[in-house]
OpenMM code with the backbone's topology and positions (N, CA, C; nanometers):
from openmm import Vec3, app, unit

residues = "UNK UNK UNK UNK UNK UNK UNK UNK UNK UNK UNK UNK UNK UNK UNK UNK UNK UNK UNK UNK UNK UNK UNK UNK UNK UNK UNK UNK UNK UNK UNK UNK UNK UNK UNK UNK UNK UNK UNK UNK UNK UNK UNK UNK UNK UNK UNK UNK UNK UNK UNK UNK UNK UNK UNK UNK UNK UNK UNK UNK UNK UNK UNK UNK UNK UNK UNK UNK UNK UNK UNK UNK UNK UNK UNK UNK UNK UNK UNK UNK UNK UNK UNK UNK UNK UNK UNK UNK UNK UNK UNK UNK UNK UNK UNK UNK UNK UNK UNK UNK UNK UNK UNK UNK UNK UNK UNK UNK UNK UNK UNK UNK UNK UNK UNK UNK UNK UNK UNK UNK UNK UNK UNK UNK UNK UNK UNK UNK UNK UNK UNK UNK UNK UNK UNK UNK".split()
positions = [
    Vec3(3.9447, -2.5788, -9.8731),
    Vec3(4.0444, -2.5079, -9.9505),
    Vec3(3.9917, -2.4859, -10.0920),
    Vec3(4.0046, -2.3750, -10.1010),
    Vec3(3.9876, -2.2979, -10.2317),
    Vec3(4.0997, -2.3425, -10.3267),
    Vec3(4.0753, -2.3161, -10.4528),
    Vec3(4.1956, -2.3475, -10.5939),
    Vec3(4.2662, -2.2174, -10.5291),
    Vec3(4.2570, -2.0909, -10.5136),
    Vec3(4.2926, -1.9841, -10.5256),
    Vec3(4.3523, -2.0183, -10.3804),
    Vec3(4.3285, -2.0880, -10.2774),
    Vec3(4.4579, -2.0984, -10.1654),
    Vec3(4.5562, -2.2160, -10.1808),
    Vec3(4.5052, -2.2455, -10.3180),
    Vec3(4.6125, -2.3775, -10.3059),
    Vec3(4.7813, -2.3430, -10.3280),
    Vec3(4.8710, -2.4136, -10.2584),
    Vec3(5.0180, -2.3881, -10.3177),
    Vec3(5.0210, -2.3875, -10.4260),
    Vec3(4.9797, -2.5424, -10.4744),
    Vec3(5.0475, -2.5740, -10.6145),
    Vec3(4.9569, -2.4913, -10.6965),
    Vec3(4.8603, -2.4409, -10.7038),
    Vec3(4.7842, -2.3496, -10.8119),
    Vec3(4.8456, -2.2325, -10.7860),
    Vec3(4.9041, -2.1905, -10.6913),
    Vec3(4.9649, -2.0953, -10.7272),
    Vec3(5.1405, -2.0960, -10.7715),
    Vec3(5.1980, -2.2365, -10.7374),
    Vec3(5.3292, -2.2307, -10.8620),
    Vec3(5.2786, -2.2125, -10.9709),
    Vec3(5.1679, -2.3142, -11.0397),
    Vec3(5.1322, -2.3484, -11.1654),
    Vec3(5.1125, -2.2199, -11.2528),
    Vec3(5.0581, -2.0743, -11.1977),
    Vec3(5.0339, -1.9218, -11.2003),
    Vec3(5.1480, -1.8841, -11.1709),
    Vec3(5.2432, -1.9219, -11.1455),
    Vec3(5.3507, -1.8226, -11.1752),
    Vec3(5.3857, -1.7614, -10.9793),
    Vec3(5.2716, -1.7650, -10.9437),
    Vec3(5.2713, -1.6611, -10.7764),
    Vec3(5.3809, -1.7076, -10.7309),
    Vec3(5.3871, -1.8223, -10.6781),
    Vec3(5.4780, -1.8716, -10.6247),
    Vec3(5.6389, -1.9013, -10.6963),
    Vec3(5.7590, -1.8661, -10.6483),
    Vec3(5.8468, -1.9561, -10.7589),
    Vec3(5.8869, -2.1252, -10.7026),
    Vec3(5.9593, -2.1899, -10.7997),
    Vec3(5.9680, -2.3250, -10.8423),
    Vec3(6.0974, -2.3454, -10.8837),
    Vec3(6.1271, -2.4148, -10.8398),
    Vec3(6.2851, -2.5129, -10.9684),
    Vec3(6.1860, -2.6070, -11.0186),
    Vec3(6.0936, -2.5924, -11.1428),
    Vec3(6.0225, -2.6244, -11.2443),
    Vec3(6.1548, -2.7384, -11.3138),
    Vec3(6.1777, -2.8870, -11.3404),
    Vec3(6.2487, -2.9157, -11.3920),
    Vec3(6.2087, -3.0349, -11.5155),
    Vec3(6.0538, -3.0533, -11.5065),
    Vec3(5.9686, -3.0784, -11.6047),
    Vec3(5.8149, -3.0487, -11.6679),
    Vec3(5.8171, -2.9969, -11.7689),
    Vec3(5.6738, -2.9678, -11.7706),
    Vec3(5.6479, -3.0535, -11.9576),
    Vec3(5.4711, -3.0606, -11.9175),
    Vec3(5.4202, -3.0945, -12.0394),
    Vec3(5.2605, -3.0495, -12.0636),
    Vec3(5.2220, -3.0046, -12.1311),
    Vec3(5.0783, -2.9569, -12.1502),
    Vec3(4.9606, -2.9345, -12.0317),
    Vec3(4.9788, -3.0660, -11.9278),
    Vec3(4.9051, -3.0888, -11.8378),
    Vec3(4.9850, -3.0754, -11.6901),
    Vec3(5.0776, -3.0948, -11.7330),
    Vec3(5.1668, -3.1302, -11.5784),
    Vec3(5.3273, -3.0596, -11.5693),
    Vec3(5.3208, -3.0379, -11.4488),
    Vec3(5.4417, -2.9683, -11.4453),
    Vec3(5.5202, -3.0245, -11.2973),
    Vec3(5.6771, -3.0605, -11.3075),
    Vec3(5.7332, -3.0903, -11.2170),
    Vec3(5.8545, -3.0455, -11.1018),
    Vec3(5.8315, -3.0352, -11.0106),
    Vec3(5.9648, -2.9080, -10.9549),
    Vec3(5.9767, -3.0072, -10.8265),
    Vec3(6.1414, -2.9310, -10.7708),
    Vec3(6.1461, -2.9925, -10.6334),
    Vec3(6.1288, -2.9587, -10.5654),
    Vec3(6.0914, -3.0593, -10.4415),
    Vec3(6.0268, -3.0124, -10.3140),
    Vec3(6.1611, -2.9360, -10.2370),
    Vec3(6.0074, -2.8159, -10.1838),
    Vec3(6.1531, -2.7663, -10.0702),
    Vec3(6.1657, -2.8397, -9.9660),
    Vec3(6.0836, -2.9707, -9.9253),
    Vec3(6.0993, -3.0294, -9.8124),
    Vec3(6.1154, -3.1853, -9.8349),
    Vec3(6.2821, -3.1523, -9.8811),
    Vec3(6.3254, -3.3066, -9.9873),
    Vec3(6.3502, -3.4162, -9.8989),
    Vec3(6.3128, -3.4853, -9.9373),
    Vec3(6.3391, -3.6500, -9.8412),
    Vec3(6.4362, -3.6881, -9.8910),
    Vec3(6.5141, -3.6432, -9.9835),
    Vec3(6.6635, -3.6672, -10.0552),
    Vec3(6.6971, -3.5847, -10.1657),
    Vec3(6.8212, -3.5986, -10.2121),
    Vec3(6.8929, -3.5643, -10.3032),
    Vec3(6.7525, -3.5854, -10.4621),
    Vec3(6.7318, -3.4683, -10.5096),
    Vec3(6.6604, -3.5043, -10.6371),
    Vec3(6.4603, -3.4764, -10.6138),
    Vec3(6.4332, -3.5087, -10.5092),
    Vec3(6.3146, -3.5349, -10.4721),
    Vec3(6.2205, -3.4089, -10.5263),
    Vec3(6.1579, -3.5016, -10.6230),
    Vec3(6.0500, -3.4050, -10.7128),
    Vec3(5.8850, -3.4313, -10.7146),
    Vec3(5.8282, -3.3217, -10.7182),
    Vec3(5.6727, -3.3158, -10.7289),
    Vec3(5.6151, -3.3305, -10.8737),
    Vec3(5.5490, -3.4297, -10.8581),
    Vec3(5.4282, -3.3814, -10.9877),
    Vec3(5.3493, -3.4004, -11.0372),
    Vec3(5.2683, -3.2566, -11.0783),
    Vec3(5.1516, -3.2364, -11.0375),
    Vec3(5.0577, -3.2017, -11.1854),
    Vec3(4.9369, -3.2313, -11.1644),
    Vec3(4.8526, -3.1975, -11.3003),
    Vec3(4.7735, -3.0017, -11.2925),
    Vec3(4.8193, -2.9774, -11.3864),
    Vec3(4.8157, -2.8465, -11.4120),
    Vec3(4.6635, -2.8305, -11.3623),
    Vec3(4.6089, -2.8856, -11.4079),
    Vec3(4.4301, -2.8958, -11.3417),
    Vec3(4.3990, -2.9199, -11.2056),
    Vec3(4.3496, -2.8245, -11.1204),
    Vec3(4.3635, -2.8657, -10.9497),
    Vec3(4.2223, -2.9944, -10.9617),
    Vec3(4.2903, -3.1348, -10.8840),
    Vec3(4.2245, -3.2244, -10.8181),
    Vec3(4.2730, -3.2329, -10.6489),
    Vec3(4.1596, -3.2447, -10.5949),
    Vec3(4.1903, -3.2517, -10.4607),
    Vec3(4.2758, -3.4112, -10.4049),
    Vec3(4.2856, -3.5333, -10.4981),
    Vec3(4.3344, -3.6374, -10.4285),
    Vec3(4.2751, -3.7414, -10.5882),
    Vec3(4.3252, -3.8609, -10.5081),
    Vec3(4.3173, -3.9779, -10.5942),
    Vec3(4.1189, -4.0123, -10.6346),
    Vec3(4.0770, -3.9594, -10.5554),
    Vec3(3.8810, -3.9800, -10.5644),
    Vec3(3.8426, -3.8754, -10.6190),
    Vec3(3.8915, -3.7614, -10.6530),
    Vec3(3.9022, -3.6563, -10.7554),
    Vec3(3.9428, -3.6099, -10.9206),
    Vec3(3.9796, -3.7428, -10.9202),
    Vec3(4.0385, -3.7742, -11.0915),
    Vec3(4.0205, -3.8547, -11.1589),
    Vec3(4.0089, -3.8227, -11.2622),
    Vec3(3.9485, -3.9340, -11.3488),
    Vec3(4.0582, -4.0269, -11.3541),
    Vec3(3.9830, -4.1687, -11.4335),
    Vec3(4.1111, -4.2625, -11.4084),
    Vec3(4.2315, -4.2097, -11.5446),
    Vec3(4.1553, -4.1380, -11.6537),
    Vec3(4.2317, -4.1131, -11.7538),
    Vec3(4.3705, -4.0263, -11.7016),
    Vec3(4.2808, -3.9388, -11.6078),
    Vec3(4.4267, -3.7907, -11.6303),
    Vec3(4.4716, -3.8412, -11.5041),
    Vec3(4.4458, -3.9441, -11.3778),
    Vec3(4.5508, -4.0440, -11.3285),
    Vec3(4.6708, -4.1253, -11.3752),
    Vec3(4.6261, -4.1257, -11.4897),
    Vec3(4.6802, -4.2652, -11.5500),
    Vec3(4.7898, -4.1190, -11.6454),
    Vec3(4.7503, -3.9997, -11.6689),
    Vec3(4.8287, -3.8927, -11.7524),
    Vec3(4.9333, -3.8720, -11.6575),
    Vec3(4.8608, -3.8338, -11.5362),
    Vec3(4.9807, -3.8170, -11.3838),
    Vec3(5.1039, -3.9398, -11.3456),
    Vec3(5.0822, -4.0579, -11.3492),
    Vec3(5.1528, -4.1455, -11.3425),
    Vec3(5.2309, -4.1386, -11.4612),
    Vec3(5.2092, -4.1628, -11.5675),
    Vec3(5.2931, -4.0990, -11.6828),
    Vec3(5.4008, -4.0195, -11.6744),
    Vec3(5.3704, -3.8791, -11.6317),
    Vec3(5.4478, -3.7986, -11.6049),
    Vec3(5.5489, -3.8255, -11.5234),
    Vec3(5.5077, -3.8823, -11.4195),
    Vec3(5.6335, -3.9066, -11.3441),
    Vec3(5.6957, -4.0472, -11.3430),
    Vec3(5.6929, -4.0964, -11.4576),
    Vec3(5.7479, -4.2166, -11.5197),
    Vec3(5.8523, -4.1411, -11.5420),
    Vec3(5.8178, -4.0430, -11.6735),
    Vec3(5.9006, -3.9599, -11.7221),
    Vec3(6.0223, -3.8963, -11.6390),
    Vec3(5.9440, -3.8400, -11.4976),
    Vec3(6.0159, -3.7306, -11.4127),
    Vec3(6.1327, -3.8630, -11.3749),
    Vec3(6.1119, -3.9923, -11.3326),
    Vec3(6.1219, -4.0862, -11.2578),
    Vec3(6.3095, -4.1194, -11.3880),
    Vec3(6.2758, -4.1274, -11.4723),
    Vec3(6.3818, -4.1749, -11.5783),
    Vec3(6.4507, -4.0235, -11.6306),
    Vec3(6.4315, -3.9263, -11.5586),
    Vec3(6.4992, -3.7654, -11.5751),
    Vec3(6.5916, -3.7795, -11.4824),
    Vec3(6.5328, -3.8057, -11.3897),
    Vec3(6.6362, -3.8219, -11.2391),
    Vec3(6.7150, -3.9452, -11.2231),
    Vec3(6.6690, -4.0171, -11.2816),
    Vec3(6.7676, -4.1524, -11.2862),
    Vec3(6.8882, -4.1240, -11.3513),
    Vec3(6.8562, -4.0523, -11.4664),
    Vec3(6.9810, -4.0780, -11.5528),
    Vec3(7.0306, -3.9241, -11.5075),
    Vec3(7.0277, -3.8096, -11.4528),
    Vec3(7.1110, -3.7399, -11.4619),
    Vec3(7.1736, -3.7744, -11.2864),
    Vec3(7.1114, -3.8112, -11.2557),
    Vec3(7.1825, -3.8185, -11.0630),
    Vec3(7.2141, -3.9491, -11.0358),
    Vec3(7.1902, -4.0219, -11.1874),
    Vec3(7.2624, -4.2134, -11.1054),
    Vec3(7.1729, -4.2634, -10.9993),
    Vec3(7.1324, -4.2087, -11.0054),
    Vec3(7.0408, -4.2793, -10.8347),
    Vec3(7.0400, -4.3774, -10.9188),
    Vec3(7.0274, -4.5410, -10.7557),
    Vec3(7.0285, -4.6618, -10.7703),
    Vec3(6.8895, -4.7342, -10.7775),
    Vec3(6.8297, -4.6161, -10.7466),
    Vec3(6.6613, -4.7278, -10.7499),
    Vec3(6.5994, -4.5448, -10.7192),
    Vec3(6.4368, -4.5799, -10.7250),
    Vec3(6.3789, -4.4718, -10.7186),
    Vec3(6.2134, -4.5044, -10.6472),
    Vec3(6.1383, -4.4405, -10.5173),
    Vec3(6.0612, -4.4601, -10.4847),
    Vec3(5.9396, -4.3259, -10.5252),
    Vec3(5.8242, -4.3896, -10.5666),
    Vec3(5.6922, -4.3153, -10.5819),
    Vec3(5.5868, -4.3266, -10.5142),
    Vec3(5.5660, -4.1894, -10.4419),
    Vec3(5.4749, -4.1766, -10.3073),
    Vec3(5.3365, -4.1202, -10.3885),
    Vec3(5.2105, -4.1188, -10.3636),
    Vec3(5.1187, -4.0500, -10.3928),
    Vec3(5.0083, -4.0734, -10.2836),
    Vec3(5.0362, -3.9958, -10.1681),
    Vec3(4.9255, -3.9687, -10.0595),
    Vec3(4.7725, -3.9018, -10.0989),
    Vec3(4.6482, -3.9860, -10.0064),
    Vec3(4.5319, -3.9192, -10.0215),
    Vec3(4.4688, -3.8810, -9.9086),
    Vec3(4.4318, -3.7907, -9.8566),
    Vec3(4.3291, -3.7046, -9.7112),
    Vec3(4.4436, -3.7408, -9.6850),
    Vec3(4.4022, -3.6533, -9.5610),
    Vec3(4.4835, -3.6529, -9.4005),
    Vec3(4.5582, -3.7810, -9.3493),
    Vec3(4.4708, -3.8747, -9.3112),
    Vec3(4.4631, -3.9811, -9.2975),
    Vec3(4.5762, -4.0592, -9.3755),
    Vec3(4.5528, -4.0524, -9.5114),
    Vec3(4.6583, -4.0756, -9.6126),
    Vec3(4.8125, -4.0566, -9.5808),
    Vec3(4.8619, -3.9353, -9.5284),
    Vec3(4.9897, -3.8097, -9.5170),
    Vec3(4.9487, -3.7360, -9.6017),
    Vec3(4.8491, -3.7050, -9.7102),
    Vec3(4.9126, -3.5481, -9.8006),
    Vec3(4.8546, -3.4685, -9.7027),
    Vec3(4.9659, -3.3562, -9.7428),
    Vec3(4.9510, -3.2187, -9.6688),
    Vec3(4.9031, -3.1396, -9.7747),
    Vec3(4.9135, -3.1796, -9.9193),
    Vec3(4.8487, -3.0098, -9.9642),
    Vec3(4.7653, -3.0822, -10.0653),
    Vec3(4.6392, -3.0260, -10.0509),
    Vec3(4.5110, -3.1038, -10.0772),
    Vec3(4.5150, -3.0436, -10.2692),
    Vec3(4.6508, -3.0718, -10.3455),
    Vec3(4.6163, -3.0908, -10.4722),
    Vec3(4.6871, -3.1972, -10.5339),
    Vec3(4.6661, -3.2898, -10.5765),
    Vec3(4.7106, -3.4312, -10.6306),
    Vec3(4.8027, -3.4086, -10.7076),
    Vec3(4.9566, -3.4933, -10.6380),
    Vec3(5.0822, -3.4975, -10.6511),
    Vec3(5.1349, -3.6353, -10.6070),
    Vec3(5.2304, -3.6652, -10.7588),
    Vec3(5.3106, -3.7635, -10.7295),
    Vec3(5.4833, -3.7028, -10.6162),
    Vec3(5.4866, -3.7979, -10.5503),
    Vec3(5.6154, -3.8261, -10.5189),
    Vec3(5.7213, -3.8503, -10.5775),
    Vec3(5.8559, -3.8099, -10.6539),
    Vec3(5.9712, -3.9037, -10.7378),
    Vec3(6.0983, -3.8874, -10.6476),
    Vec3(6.1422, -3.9745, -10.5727),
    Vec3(6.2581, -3.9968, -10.5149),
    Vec3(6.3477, -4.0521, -10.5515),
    Vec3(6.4849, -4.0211, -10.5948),
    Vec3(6.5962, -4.0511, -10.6534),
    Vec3(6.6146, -4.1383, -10.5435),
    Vec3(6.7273, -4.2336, -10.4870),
    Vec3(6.7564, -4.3281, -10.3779),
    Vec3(6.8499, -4.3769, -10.4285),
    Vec3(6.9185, -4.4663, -10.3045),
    Vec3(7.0789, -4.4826, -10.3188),
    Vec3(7.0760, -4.5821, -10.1851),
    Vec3(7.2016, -4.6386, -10.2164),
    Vec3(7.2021, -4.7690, -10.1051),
    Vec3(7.2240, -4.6703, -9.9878),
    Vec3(7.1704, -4.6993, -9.8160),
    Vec3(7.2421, -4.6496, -9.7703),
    Vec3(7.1743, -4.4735, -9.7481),
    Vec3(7.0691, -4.4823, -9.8410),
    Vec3(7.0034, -4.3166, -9.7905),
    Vec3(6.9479, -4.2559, -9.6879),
    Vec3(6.8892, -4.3581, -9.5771),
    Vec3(6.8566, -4.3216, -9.4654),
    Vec3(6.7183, -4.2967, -9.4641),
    Vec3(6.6651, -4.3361, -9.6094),
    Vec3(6.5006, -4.3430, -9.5803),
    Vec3(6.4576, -4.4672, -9.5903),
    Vec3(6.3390, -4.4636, -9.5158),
    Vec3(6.2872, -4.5965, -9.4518),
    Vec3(6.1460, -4.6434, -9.4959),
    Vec3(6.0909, -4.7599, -9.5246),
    Vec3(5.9652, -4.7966, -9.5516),
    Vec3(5.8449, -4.7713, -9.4322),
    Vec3(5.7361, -4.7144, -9.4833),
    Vec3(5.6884, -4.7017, -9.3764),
    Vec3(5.5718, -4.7470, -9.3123),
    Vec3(5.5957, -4.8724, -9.3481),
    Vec3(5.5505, -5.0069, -9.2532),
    Vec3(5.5894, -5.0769, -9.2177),
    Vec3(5.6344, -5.1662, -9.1006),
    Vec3(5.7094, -5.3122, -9.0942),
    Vec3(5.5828, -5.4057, -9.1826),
    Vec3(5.6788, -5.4985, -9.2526),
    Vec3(5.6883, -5.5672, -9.3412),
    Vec3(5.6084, -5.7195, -9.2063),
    Vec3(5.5186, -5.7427, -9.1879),
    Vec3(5.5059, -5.8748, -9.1116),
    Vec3(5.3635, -5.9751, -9.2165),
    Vec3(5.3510, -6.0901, -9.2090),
    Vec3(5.2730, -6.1628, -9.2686),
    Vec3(5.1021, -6.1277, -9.2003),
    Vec3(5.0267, -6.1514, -9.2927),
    Vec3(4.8914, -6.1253, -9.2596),
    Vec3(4.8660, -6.2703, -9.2047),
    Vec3(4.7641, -6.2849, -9.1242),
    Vec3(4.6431, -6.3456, -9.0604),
    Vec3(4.5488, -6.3880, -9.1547),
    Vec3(4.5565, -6.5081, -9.2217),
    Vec3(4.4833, -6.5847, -9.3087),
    Vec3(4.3588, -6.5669, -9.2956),
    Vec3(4.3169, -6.5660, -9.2089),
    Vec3(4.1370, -6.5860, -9.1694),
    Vec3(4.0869, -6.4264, -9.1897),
    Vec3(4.1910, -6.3148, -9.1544),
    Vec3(4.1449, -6.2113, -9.1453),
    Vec3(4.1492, -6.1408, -9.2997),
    Vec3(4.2834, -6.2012, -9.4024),
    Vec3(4.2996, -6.2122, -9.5461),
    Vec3(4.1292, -6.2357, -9.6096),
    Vec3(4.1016, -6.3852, -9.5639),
    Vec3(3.9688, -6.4242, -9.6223),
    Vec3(3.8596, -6.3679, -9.6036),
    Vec3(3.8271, -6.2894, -9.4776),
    Vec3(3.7266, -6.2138, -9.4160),
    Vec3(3.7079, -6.0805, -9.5349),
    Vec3(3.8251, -6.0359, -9.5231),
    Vec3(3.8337, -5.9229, -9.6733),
    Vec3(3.8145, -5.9280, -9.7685),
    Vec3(3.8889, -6.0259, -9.8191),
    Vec3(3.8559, -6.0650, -9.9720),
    Vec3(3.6914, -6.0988, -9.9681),
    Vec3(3.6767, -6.1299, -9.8800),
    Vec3(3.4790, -6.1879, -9.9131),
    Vec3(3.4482, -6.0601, -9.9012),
    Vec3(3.4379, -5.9724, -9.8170),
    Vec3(3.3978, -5.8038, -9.8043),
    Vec3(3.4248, -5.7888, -9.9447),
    Vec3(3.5021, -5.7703, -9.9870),
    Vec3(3.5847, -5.6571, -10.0884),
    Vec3(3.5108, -5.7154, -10.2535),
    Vec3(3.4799, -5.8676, -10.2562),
    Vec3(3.4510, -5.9259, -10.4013),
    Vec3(3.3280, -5.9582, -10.4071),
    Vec3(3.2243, -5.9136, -10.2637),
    Vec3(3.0880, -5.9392, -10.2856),
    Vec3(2.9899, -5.8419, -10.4280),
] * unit.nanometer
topology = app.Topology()
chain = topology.addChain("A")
for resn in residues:
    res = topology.addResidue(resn, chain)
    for name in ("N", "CA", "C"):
        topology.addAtom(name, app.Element.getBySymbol(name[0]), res)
């Protein structure tokens, strides 16, 4: 995928339209048309990166920001009771559109969305096997 087939490069251009409901120099935020709830907003860095191995840690760390921001926009105008932040990478990952985007989900007791892993305890030996991989 080309910048020039991307969705979000083409909201960011204007091609596409948006319910745009935050923007700042670098980043701009709108809702998804394919909302997992009430509120559920994108956002994205005005600069196309293909995923989380595509960005520097700085304008990561600018992206998370932003939707701190987006995250305390939606809190306080929709009450939501808590709020979840998704940010998928490859296929493999779930993202579907290969330009690096936070998740901001407003949530509420009772919303009908679900974690999406069962929650079970790890295998000690297999814990330690990793950690030795991972800190060599």
């Amino acid at each position: 995928m080309t910048m020039s087939d991307c969705i979000f490069c083409k909201i960011i251009a204007g091609e596409i339209p948006s319910k745009i409901i935050y923007e700042d120099e670098s980043h701009i935020a709108f809702l998804d048309i394919f909302p997992a709830g009430r509120g559920h907003t994108l956002v994205i860095p005005r600069k196309h990166h293909l995923d989380i191995h595509d960005i520097s840690d700085l304008d990561y760390g600018s992206l998370a920001s932003a939707a701190k921001r987006v995250a305390d926009i939606l809190q306080k105008k929709l009450s939501s009771e808590g709020t979840t932040i998704f940010q998928m990478n490859r296929e493999a990952g779930w993202q579907s559109v290969f330009h690096i985007h936070m998740h901001v989900i407003p949530r509420w007791t009772g919303d009908n969305l679900h974690k999406p892993w069962d929650i079970t305890p790890a295998d000690s030996s297999v814990l330690a096997e990793l950690h030795s991989l991972l800190t060599e």
